[in-house]
C-alpha positions in Angstrom: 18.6 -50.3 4.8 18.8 -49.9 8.2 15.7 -52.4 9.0 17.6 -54.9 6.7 20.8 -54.8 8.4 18.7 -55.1 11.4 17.0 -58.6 10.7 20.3 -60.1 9.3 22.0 -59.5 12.4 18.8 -61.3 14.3 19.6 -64.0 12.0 22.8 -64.6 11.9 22.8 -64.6 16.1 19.9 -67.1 15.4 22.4 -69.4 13.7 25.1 -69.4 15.8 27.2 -66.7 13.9 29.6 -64.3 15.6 32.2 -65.0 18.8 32.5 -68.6 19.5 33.4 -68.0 23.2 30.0 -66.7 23.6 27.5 -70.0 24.0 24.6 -68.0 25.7 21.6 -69.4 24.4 19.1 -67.4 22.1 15.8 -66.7 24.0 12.4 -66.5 21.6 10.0 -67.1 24.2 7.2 -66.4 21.7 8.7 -68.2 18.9 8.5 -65.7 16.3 12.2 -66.0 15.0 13.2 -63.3 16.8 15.4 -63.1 20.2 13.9 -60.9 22.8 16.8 -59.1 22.7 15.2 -57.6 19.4 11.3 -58.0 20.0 9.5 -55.4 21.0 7.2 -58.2 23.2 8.3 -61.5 23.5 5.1 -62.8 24.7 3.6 -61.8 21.6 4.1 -63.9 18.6 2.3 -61.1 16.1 4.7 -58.5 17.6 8.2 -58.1 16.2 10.4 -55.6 16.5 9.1 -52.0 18.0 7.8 -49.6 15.7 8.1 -45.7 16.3 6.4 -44.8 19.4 6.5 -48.4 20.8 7.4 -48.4 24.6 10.5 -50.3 24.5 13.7 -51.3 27.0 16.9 -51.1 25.4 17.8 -49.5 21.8 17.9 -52.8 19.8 13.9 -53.3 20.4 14.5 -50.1 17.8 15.2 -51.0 14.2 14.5 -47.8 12.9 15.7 -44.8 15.6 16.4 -44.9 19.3 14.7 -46.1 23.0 14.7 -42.7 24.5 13.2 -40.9 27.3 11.0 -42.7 29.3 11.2 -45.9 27.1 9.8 -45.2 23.7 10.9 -45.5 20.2 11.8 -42.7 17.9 13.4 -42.4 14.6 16.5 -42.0 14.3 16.2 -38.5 12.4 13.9 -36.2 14.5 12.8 -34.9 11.0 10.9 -38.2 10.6 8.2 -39.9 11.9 5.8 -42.9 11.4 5.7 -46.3 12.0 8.5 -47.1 9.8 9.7 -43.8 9.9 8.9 -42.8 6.4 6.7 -39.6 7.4 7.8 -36.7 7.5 7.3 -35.2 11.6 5.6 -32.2 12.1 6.1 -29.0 10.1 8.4 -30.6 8.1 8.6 -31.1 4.4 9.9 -32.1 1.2 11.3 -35.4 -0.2 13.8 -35.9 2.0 11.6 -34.0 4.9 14.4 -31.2 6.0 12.4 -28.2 4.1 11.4 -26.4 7.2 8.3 -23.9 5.8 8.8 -20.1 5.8 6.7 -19.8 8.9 8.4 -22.1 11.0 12.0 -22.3 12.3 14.4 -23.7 14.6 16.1 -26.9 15.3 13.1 -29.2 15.1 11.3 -26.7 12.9 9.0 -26.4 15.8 9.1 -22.8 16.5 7.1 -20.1 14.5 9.3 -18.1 12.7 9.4 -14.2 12.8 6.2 -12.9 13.8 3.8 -15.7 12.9 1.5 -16.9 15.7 -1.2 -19.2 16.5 -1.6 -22.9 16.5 0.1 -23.7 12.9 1.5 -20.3 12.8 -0.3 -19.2 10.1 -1.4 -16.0 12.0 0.0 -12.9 11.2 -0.2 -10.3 13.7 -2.2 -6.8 12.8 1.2 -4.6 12.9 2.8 -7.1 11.0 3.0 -7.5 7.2 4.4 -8.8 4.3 4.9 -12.8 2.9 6.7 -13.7 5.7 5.2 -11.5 8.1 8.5 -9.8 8.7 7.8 -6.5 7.8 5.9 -3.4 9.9 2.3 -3.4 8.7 0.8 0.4 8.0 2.5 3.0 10.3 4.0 1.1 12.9 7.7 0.9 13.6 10.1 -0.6 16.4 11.8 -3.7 16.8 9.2 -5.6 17.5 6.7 -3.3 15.2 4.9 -2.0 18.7 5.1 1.5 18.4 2.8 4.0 16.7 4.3 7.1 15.9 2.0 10.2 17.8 0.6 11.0 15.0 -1.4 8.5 14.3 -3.6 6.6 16.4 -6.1 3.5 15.9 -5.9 -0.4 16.5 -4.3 -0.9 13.1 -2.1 2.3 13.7 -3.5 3.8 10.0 -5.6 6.8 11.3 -4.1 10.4 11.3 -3.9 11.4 15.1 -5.5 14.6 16.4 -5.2 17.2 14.0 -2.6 16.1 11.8 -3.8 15.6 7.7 -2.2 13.8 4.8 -1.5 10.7 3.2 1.7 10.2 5.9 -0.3 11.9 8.7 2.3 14.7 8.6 0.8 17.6 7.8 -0.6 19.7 10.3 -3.5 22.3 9.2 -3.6 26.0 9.8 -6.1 26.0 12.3 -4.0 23.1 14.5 -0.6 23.8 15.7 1.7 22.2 18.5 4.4 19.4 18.5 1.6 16.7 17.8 -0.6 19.4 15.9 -3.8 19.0 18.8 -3.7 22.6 19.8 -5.2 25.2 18.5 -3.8 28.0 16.1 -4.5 31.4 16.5 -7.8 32.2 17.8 -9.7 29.0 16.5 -11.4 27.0 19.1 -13.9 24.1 19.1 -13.4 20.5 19.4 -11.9 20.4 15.8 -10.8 23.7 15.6 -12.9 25.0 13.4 -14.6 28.0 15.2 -13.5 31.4 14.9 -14.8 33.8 17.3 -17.0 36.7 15.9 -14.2 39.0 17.1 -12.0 37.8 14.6 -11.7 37.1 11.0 -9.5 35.8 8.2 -8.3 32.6 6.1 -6.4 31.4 9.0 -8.8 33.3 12.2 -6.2 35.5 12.8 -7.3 39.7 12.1 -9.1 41.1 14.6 -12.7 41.7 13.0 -14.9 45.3 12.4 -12.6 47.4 14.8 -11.7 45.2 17.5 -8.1 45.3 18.5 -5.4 43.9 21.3 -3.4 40.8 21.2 -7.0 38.6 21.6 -9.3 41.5 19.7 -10.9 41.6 22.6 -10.9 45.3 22.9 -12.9 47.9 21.3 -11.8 51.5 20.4 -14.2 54.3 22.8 -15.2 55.7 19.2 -16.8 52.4 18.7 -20.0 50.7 19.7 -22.1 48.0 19.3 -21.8 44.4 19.9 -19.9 43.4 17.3 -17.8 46.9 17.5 -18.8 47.6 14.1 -20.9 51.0 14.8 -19.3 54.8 15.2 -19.8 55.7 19.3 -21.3 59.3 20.1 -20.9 61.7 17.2 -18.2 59.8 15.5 -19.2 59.3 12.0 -16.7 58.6 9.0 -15.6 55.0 7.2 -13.4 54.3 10.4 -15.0 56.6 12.9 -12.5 59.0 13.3 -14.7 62.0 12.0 -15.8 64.0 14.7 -18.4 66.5 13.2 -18.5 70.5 14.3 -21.2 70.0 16.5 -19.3 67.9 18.8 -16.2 68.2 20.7 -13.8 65.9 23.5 -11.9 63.1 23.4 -14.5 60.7 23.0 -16.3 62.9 20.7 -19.1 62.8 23.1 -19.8 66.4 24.0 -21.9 68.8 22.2 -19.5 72.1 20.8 -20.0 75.1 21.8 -23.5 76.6 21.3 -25.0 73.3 19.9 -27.0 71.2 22.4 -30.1 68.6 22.1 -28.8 65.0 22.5 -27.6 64.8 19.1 -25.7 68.1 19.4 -28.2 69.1 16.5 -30.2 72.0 18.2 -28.7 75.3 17.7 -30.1 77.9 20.1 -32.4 81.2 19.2 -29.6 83.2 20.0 -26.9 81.1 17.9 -26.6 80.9 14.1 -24.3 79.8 11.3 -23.1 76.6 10.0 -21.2 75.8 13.3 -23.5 77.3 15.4 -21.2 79.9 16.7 -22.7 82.9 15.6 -24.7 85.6 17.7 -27.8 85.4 15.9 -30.5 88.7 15.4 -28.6 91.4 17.3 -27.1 89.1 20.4 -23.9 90.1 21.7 -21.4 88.9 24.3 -19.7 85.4 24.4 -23.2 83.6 25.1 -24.7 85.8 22.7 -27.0 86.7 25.7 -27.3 90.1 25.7 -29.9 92.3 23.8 -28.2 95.3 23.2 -30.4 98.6 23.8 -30.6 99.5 20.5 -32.8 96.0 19.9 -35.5 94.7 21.2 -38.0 91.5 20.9 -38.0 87.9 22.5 -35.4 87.6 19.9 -33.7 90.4 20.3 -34.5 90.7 16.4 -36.4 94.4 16.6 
């Protein structure tokens, strides 16, 4: 409509129409019908008026839009483009070319919208999600989806962190322990946590094994041996080595009773007798059973 409003103008100035004072005379140095006030180039008989994107001088070279800038024609709705201005400009659509797509935004629909990226911005960043890429992809979370909670880890923020297990990365397992669940527990050790020393034992590697004992079962009782502390020291003997048989004696269980000797504490003397081996045996007397009294005689003082 515009385009025909335009060329009946040109003509009725052709013809004289309009304020009678003014008797400037119409200049068509090309002689195309149209004034150079309205042709794009007025040297150029197969050029009328400008056409979007024609370098032009004033505004009414432009039938269709404006002479902007640095001289050039655009339409007059920057949702439009084209020659004649039919097209719809860039990122724009629809029939009447003011859909702007999801992806795009701003005035001139020229910006991408959200968090697309890239050329058309039809790319989609890796911590971003969803139809219109709006939402935090997998685990991450912030404003601008850059942050990846500690425990999890990985370039697409989806891998549990450390030690910590589960479908939400949020449960740490018995043999890992700490505020981000990469220490540790109890007495495990290894790079995943997963050795427990031969000192201790249990579901969870945390009972002191055989009869170690202390805060690390580190230490092993004196009526124990062995390197694995599972074997009765000395002359201890029982289920938990706290028997300590007749023929030994001391603290440690570790020196031989009276009368026995042999380095088992399993010799009883010549002189001794008896199930304890504190008996005078023969006809010994005195405390050490070492005297043969007259009335006997013999090596063994049995006679």
């Amino acid at each position: 409509m515009r385009l025909q409003c335009f060329f009946l103008i040109v003509l009725l100035i052709g013809f004289g129409c309009g304020d009678d004072s003014v008797n400037e005379p119409v200049v068509d140095k090309d002689n195309d019908g149209l004034s150079e006030v309205f042709d794009c180039d007025d040297n150029d008989p197969e050029k009328l008026a400008c056409e979007t994107g024609d370098a032009c001088q004033h505004e009414e070279q432009c039938p269709l839009g404006y002479c902007v800038g640095d001289g050039v024609c655009v339409c007059e709705s920057a949702n439009f483009t084209g020659a004649d201005c039919t097209e719809c400009a860039k990122n724009w659509e629809g029939e009447n070319c003011d859909v702007c797509p999801a992806n795009f935004t701003g005035e001139n629909c020229d910006q991408c919208a959200n968090a697309w990226e890239g050329l058309n911005c039809s790319g989609c960043p890796i911590n971003y999600t969803g139809e219109n890429c709006d939402t935090c992809a997998n685990n991450w979370s912030g404003d601008n989806c850059e942050v990846c909670p500690d425990n999890f880890s990985g370039p697409d923020c989806d891998t549990c962190n450390d030690g910590w297990t589960g479908e939400a990365c949020d449960v740490c397992p018995a043999n890992f322990a700490g505020d981000d669940c990469d220490t540790c527990s109890n007495a495990w050790s290894g790079e995943n946590c997963d050795t427990c020393p031969d000192n201790v034992t249990g579901d969870n590697c945390d009972t002191c094994a055989n009869a170690w004992s202390g805060p690390s079962c580190e230490t092993c009782p004196s009526n124990y041996t062995g390197d694995a502390c599972d074997t009765c020291a000395d002359g201890w003997e029982g289920d938990d080595c706290e028997i300590c048989p007749a023929n030994f004696q001391g603290n440690h269980c570790d020196v031989c009773a009276e009368g026995w000797q042999g380095e088992a504490c399993d010799v009883c003397p010549e002189n001794f007798t008896g199930d304890n081996c504190d008996e005078c045996a023969n006809q010994w007397l005195g405390g050490s059973c070492d005297v043969c009294p007259d009335t006997a005689t013999g090596e063994n003082c049995s006679l």
